[in-house]
Backbone as a printed PyTorch tensor [residue, N CA C, xyz], in Angstrom:
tensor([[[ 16.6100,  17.0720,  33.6240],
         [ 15.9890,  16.1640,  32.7200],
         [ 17.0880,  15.3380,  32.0620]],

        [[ 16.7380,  14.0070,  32.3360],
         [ 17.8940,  13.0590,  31.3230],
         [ 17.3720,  12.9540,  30.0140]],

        [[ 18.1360,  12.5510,  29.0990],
         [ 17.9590,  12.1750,  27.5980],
         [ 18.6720,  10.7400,  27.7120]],

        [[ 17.9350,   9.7310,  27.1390],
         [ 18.8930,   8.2740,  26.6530],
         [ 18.7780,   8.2750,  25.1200]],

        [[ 20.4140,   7.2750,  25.3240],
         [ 20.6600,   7.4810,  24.2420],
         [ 20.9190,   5.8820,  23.9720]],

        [[ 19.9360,   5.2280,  24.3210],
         [ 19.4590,   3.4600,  24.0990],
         [ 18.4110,   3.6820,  22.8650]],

        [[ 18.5560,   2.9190,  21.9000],
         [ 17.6080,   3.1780,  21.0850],
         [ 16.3520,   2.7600,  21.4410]],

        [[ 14.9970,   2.8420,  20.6790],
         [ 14.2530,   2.5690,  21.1670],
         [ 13.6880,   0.8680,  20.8300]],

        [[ 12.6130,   0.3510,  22.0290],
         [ 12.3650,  -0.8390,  21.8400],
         [ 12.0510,  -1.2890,  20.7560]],

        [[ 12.0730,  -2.1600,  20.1410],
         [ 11.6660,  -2.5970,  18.7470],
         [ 11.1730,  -3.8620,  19.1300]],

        [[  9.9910,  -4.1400,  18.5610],
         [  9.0580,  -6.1530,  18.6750],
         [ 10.2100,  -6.6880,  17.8000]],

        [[  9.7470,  -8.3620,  18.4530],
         [ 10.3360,  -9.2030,  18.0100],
         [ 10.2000,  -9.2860,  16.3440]],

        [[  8.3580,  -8.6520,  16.1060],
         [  8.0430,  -8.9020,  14.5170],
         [  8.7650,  -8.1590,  13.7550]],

        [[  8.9730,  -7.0050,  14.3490],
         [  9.2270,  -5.8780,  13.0550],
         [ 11.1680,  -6.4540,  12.8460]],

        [[ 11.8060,  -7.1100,  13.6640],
         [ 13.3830,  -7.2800,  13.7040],
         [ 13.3630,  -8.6940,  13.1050]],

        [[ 12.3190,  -9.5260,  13.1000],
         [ 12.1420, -10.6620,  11.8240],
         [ 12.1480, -10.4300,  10.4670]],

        [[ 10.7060,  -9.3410,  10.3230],
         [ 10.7410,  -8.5870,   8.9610],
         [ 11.8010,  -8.2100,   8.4240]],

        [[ 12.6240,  -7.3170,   9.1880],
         [ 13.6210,  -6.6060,   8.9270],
         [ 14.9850,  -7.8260,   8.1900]],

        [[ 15.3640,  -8.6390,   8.8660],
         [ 16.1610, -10.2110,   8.7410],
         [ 15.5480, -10.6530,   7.7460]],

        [[ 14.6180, -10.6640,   7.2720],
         [ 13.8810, -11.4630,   6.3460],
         [ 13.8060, -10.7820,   4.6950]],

        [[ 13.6880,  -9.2070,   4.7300],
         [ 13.5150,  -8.7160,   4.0820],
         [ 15.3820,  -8.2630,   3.5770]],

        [[ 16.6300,  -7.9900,   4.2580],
         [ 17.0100,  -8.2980,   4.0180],
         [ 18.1050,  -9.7240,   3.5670]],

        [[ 17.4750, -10.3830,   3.8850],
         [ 18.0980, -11.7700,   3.5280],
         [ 17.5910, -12.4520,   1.6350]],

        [[ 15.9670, -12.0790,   1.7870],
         [ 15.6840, -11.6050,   0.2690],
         [ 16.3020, -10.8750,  -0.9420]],

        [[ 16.9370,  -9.4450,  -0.1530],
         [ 17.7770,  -8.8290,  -1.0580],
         [ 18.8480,  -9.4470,  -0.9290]],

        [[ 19.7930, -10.3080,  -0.3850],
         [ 21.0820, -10.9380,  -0.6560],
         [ 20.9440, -12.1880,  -1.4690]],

        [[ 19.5100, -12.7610,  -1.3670],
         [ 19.3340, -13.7890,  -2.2980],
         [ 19.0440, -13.5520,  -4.0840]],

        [[ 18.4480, -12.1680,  -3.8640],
         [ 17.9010, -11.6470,  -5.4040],
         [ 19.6440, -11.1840,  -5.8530]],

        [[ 20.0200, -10.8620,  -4.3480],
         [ 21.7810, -10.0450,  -5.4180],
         [ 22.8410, -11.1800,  -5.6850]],

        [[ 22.6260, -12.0680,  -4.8590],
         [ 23.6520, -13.5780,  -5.2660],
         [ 23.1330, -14.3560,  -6.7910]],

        [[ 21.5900, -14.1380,  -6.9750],
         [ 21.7630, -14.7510,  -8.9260],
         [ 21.6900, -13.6800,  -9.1790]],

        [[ 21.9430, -12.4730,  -9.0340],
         [ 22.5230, -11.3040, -10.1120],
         [ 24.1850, -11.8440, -10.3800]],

        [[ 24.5310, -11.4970,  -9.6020],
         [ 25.7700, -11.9320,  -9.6930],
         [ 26.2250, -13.2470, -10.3150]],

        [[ 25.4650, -14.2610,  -9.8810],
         [ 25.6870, -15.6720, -10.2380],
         [ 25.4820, -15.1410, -12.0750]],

        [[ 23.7710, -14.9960, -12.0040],
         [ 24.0730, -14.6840, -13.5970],
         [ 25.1340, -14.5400, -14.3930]],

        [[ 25.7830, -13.3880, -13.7940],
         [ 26.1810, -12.5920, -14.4300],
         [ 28.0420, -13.5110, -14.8250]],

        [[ 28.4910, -14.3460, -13.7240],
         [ 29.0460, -14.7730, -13.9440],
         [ 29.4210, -15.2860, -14.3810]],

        [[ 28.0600, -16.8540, -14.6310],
         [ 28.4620, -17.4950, -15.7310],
         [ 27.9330, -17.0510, -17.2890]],

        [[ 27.9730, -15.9900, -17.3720],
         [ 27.1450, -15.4080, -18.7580],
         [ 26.3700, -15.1360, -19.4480]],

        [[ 24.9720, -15.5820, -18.6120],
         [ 23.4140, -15.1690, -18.7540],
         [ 23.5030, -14.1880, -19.0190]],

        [[ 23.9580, -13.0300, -18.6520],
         [ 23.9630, -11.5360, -19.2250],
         [ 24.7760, -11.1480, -20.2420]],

        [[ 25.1290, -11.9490, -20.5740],
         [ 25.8470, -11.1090, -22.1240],
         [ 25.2130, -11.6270, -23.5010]],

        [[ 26.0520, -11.6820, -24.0050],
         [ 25.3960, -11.7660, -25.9140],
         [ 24.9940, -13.0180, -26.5740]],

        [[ 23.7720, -12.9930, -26.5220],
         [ 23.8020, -14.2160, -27.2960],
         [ 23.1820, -14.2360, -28.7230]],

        [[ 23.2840, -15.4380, -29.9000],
         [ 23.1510, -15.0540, -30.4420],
         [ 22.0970, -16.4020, -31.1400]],

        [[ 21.2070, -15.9960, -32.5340],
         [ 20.4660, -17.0180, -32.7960],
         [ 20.1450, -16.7510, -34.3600]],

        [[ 19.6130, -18.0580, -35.1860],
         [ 19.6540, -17.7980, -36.4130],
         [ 18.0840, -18.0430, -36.7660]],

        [[ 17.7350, -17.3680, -38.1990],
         [ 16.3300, -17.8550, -38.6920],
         [ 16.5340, -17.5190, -39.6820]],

        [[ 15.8770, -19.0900, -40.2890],
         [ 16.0930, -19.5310, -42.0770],
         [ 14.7060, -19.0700, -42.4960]],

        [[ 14.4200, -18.8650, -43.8900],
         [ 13.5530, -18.9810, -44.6700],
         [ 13.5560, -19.8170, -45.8960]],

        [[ 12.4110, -20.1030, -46.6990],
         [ 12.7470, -20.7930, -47.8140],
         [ 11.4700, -20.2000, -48.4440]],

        [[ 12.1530, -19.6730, -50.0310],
         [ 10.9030, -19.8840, -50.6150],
         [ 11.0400, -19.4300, -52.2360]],

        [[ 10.8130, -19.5690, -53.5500],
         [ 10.8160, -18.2750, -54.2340],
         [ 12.3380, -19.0760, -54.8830]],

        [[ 13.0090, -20.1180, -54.9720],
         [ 14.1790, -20.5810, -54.9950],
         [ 15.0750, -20.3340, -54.4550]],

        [[ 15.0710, -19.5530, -53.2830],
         [ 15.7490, -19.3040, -52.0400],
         [ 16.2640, -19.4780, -51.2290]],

        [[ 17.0380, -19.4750, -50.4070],
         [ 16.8360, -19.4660, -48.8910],
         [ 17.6420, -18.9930, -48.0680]],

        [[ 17.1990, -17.8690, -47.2730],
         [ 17.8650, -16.9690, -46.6850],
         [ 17.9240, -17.0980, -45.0600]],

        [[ 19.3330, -16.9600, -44.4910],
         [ 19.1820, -17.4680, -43.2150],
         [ 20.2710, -15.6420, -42.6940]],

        [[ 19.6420, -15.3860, -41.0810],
         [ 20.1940, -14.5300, -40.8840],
         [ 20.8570, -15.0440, -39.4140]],

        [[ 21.6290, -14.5100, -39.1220],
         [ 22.5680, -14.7640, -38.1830],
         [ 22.3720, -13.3670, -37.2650]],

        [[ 22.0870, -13.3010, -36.1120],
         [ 21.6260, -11.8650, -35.2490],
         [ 22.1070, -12.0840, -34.0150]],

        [[ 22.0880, -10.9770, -33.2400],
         [ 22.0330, -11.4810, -31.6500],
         [ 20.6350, -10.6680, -30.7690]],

        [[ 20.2140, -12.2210, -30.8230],
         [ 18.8140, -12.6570, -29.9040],
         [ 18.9870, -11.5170, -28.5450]],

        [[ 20.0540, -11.8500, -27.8780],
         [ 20.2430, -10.9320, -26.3610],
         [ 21.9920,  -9.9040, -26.7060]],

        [[ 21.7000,  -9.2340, -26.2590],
         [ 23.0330,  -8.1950, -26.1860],
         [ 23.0510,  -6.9540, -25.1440]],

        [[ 23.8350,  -6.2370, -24.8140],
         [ 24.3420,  -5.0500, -24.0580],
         [ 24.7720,  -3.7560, -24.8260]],

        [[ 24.5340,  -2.8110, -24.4620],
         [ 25.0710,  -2.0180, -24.7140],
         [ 26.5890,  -1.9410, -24.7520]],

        [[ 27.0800,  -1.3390, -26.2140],
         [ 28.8470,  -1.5040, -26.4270],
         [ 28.9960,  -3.2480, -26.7700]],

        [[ 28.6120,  -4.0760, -26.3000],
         [ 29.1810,  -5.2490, -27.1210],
         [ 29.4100,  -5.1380, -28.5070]],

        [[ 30.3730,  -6.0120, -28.5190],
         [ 30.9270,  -6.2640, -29.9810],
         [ 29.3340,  -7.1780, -30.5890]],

        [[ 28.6860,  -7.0170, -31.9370],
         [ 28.3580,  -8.2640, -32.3080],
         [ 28.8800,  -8.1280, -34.2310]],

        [[ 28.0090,  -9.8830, -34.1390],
         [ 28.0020,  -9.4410, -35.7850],
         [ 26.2960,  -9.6720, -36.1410]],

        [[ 26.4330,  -9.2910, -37.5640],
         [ 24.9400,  -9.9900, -38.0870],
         [ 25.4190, -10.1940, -38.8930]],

        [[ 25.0250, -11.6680, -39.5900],
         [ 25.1380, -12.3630, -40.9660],
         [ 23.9970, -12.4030, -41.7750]],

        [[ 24.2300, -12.1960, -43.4410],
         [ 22.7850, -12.4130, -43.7450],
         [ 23.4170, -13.2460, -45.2390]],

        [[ 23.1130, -14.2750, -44.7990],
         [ 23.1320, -16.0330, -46.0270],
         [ 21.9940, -15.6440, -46.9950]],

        [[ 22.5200, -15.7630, -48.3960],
         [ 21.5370, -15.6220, -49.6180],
         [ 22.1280, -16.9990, -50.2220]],

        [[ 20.9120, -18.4590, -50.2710],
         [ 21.7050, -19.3200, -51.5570],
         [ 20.2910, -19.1990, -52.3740]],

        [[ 20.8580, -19.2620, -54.0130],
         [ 20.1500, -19.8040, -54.7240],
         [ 20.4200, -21.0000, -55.2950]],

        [[ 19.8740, -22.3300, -55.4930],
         [ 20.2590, -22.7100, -56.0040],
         [ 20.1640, -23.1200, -57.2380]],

        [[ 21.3720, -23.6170, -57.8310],
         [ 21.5590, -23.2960, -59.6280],
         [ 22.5280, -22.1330, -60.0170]],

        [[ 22.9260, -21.4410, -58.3040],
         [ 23.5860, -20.2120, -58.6390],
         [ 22.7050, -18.5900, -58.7630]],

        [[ 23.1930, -17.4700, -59.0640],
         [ 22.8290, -16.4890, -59.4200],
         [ 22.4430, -15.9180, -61.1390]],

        [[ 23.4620, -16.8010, -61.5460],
         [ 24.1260, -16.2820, -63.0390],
         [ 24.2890, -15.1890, -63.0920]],

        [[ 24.0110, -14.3800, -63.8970],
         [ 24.1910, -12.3760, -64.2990],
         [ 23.2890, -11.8010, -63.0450]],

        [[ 22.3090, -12.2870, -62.6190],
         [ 21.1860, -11.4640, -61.7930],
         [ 21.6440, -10.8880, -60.6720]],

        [[ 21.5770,  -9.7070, -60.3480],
         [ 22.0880,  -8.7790, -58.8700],
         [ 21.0020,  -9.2720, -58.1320]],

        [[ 22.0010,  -9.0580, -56.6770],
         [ 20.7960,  -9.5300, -55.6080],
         [ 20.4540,  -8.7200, -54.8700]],

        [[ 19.5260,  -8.2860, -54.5230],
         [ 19.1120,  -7.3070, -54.0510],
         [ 18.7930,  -7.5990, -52.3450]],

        [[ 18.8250,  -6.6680, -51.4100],
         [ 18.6130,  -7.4350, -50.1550],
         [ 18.3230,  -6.2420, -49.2730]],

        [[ 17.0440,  -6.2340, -48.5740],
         [ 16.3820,  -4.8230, -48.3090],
         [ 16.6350,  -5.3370, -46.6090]],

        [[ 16.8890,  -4.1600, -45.7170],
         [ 17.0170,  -4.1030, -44.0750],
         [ 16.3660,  -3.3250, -43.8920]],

        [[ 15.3510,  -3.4950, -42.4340],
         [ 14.6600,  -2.5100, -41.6860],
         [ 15.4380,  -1.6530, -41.2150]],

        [[ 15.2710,  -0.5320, -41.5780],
         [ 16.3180,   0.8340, -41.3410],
         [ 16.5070,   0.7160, -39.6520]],

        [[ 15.3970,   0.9620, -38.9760],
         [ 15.1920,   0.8580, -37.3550],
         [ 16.3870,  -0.0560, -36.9100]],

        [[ 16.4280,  -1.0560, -37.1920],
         [ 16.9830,  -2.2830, -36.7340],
         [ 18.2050,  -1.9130, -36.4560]],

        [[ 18.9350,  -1.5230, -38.1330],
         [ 20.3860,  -1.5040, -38.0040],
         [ 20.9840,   0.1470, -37.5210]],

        [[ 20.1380,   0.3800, -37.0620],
         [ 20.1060,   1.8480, -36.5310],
         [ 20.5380,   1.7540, -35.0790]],

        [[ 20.4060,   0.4100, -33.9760],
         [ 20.9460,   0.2000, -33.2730],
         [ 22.2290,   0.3300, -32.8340]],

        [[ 22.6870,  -0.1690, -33.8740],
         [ 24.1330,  -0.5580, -34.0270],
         [ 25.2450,   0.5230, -34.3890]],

        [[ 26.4790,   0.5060, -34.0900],
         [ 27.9030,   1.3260, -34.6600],
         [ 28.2880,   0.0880, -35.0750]],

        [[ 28.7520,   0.3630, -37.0970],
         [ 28.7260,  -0.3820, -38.2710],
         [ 30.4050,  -0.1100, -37.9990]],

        [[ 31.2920,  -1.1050, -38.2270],
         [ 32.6620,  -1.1310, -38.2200],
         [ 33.0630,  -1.5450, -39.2780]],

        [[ 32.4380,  -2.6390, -40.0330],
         [ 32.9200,  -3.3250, -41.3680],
         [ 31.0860,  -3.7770, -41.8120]],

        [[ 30.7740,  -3.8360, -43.3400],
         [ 30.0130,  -4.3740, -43.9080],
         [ 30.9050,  -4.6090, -45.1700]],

        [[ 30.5410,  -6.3460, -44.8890],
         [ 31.4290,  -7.1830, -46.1780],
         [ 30.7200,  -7.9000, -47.1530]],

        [[ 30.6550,  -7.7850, -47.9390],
         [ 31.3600,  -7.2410, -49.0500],
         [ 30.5400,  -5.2740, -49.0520]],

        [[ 31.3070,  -4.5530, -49.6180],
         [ 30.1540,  -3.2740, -50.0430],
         [ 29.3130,  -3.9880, -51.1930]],

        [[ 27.9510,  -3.1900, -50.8290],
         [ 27.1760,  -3.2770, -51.7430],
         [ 27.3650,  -1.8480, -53.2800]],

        [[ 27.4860,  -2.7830, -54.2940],
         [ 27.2500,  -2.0050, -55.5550],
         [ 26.6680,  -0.4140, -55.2760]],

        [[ 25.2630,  -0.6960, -55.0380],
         [ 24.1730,  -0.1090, -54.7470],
         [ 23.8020,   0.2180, -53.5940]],

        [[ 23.3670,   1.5100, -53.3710],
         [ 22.2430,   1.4510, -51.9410],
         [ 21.4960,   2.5150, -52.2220]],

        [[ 20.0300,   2.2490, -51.6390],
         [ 18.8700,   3.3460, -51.5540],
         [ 18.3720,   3.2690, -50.0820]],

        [[ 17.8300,   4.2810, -49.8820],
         [ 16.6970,   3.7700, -48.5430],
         [ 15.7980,   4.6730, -48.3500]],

        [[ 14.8080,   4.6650, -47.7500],
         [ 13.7190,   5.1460, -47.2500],
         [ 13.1590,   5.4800, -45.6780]],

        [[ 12.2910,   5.3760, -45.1630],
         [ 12.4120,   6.3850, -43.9150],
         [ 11.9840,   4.5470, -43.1010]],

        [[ 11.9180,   3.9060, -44.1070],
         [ 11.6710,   2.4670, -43.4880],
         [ 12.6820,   1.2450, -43.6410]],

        [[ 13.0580,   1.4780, -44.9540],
         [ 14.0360,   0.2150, -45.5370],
         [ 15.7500,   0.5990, -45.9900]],

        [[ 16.6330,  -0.1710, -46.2800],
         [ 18.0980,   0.2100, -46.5270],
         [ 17.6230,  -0.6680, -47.7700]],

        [[ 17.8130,  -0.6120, -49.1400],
         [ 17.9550,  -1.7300, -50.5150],
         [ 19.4980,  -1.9070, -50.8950]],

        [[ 20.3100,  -2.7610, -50.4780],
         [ 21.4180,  -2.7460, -50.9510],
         [ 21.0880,  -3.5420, -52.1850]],

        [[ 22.2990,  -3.1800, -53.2360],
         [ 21.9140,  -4.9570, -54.5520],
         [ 23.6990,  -4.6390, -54.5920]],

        [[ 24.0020,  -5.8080, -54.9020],
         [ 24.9390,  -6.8100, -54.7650],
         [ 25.2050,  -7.3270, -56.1180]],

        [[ 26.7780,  -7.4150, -56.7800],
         [ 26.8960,  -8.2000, -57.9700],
         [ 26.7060,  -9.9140, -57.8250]],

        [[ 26.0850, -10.5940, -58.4840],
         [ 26.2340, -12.0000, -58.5170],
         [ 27.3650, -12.4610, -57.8890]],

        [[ 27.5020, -13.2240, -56.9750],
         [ 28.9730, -13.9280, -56.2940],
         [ 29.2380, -15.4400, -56.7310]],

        [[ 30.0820, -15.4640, -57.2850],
         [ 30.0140, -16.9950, -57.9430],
         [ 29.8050, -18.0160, -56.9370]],

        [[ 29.0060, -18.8390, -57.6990],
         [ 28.3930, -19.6240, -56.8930],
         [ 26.7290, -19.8740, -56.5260]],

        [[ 26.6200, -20.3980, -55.4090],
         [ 25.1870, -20.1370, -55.3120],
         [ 25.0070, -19.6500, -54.1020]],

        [[ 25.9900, -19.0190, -52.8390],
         [ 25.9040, -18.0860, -51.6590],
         [ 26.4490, -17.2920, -51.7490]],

        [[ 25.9190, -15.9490, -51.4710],
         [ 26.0830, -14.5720, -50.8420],
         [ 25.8130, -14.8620, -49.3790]],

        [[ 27.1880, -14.4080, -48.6090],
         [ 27.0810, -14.0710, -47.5950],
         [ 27.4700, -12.5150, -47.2440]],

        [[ 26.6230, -11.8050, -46.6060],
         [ 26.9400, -10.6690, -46.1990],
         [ 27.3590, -10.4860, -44.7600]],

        [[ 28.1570,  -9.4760, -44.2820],
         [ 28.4950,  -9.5080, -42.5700],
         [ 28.2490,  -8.3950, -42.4950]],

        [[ 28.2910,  -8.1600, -41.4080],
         [ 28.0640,  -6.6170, -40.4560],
         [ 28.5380,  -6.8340, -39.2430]],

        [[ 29.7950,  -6.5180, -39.0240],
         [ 30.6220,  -6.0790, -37.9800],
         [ 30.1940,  -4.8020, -37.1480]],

        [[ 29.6510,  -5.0970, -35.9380],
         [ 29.0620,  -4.0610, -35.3100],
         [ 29.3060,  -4.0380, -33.8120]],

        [[ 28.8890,  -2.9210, -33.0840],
         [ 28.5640,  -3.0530, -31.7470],
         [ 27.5730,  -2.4010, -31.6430]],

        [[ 26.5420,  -2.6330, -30.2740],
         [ 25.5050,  -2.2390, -29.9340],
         [ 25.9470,  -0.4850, -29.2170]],

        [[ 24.8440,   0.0930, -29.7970],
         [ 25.1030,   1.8720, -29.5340],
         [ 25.2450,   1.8060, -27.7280]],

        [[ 26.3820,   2.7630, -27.1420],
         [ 26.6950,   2.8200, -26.0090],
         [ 25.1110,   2.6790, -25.3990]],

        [[ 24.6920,   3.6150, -25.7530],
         [ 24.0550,   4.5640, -25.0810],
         [ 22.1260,   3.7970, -25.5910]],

        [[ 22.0920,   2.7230, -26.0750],
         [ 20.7990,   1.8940, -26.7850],
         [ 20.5230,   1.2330, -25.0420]],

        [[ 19.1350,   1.5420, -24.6670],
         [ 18.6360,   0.7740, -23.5020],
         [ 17.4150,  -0.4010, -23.9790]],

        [[ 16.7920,  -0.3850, -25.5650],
         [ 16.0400,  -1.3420, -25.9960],
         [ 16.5150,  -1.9160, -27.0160]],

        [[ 15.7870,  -2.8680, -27.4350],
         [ 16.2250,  -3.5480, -28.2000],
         [ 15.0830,  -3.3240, -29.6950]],

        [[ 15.3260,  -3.7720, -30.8510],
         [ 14.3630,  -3.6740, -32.2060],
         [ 13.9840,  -4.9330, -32.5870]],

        [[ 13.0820,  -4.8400, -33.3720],
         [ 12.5850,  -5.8230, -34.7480],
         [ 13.0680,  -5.4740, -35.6150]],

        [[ 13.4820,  -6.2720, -36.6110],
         [ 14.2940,  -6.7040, -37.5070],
         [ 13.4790,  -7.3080, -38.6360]],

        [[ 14.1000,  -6.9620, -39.7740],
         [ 13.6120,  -7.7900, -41.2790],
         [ 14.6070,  -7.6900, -42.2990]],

        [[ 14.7470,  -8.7400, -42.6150],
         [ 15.8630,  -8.8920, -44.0500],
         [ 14.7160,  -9.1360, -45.2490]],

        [[ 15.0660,  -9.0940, -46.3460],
         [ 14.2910,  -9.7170, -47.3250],
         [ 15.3130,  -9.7060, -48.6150]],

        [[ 15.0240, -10.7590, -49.5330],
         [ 15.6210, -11.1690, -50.7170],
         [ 14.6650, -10.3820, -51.9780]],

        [[ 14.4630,  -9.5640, -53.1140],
         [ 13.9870,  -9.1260, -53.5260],
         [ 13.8730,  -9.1910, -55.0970]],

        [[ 12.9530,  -9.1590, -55.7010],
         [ 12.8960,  -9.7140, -56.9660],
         [ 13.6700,  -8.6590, -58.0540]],

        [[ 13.7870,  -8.8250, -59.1150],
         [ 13.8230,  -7.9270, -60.3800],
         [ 12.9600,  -6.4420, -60.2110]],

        [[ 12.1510,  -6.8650, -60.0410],
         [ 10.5860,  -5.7310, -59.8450],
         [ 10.8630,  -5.1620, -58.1490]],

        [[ 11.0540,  -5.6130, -57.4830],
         [ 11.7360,  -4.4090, -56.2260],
         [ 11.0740,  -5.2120, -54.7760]],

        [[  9.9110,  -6.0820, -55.6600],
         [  8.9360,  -6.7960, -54.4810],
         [  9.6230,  -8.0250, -53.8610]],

        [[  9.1980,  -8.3170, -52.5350],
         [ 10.1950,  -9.6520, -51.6100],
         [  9.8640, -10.8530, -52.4400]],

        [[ 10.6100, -11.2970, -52.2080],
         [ 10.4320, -12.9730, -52.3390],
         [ 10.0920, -13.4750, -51.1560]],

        [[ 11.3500, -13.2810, -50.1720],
         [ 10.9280, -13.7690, -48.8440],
         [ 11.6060, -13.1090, -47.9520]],

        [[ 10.9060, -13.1280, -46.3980],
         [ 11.1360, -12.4060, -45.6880],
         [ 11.9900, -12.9120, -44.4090]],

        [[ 12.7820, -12.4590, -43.5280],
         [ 12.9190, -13.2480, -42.5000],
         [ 12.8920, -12.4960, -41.4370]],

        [[ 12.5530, -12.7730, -39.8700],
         [ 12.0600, -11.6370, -38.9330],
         [ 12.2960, -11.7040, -38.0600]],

        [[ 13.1610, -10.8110, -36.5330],
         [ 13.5990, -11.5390, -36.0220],
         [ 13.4510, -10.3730, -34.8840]],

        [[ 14.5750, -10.5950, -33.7890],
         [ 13.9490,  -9.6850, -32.5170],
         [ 15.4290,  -9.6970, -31.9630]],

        [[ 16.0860,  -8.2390, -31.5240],
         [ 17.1870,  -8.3800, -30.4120],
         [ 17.0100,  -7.7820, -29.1820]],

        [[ 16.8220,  -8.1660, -27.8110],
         [ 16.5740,  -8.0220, -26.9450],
         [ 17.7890,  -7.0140, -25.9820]],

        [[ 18.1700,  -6.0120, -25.4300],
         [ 19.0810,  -5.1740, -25.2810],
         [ 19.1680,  -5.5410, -23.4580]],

        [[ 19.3270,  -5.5210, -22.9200],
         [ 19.8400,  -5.7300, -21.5880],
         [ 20.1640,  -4.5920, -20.9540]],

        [[ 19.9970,  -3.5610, -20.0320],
         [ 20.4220,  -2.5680, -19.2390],
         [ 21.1670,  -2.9080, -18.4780]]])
């Protein structure tokens, strides 16, 4: 008894499919790559103002990011006319910044409380009429989603003035 060792016949269809199906995967892996090259996949970043309450608070975030990137978040307080004596108070969705490994937050806040929802920092008056706060961060190694986000400016009495809301999208 012989054995061959010719593989067996294959149709013309199924060796099209085959060409076709991979030629698809070299096209889906050339804009991976392309992406990736010119920088679609890394960090980007985006701002959202509010106004209201004599306010106006703008936050500085990153819209898209990776795991381990460096970012920052900014969070702009002006009043204008200034602050005078009044502390400013400025509440974060705990979730949010829970993302992140905190390297620097500038200035420290006076104060801090929080809850199983919010961070309340308050802040001495900064001469002038802007508080800017930073947060020097990177995204947690090991974070595969991304959060919702909320800053808010907060009155005497503990309640917002205004809110601002925002979204960072995490990249695998």
């Amino acid at each position: 008894m012989s054995t061959s060792t010719l593989p067996a016949v294959v149709s013309n269809d199924t060796v099209r499919r085959a060409r076709n199906v991979r030629r698809a995967g070299l096209v889906v892996l050339a804009v991976f790559v392309l992406a990736g090259a010119t920088g679609l996949l890394g960090t980007r970043t985006s701002d959202t103002t509010v106004r209201g309450g004599g306010y106006e608070l703008t936050v500085t975030y990153p819209r898209i990011s990776r795991p381990g990137h460096a970012v920052k978040v900014q969070v702009q307080v002006r009043k204008g006319g200034g602050f005078e004596e009044q502390a400013v108070q400025v509440r974060y969705s705990t979730d949010y910044f829970q993302m992140f490994d905190e390297n620097a937050f500038t200035p420290q806040p006076d104060a801090e409380t929080a809850d199983a929802e919010f961070t309340i920092d308050e802040f001495s008056p900064p001469p002038g009429d802007v508080l800017v706060i930073t947060v020097d961060t990177r995204i947690e190694p090991a974070r595969q989603r991304g959060e919702d986000g909320q800053v808010s400016v907060l009155d005497e009495s503990g309640a917002p003035v205004l809110t601002a809301e925002f979204s960072t999208w995490i990249w695998p």
